[in-house]
C-alpha positions as a printed Julia matrix, in Angstrom:
70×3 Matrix{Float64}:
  39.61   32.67  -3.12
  40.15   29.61  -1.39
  37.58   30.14   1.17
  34.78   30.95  -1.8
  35.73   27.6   -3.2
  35.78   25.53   0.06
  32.37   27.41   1.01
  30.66   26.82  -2.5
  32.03   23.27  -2.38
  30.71   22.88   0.76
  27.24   24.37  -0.14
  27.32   22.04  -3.25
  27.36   19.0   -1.11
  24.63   19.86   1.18
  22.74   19.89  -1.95
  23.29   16.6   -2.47
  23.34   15.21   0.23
  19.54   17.29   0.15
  18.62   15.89  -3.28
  19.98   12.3   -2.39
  17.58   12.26   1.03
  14.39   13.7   -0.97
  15.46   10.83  -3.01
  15.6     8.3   -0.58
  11.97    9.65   0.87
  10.12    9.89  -2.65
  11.27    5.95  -2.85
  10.28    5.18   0.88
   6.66    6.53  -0.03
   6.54    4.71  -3.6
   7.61    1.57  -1.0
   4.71    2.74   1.42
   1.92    3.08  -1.38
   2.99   -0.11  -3.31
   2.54   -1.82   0.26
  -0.97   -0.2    1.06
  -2.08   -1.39  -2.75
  -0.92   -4.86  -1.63
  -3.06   -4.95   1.79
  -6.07   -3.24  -0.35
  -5.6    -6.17  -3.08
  -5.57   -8.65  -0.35
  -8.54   -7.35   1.84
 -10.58   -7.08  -1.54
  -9.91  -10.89  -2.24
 -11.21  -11.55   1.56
 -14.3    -9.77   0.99
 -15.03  -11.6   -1.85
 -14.18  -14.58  -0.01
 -16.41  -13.91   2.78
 -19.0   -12.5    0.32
 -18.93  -15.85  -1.64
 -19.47  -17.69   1.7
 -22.07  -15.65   2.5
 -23.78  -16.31  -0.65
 -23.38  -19.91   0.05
 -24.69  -19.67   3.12
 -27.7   -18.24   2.3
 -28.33  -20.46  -0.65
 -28.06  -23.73   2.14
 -30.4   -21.92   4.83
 -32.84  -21.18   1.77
 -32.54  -24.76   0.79
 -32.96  -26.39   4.31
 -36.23  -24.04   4.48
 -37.78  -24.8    1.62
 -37.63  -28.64   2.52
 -38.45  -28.07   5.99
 -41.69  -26.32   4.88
 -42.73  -29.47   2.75
């Protein structure tokens, strides 16, 4: 009787202990995925950044043409 207990103690632990780690990786990924939406944010600002400068870029070359060609 002893032995069932020990042994279905035993199993309920590893359970646990399994549940606790699935746990722990379920959280490591929500960590992972709220880290990639951070670098995605971030490279999407820089694009717009270098978009913008782009733009203005464009906009000054335009500009210096259409006086040059006066």
């Amino acid at each position: 009787m002893d032995n069932e207990l020990d042994e279905a103690m035993k199993r309920r632990k590893l359970e646990e202990d399994k549940v606790e780690l699935h746990r722990e990786e379920l959280q490591q990924r929500r960590d992972e995925l709220a880290q990639q939406k951070q670098q995605q944010g971030l490279m999407c600002e820089q694009m717009h950044q270098q978009a913008a400068q782009t733009e203005a870029i464009l906009k000054l070359l335009t500009s210096v043409i259409g006086r040059s060609g006066k």
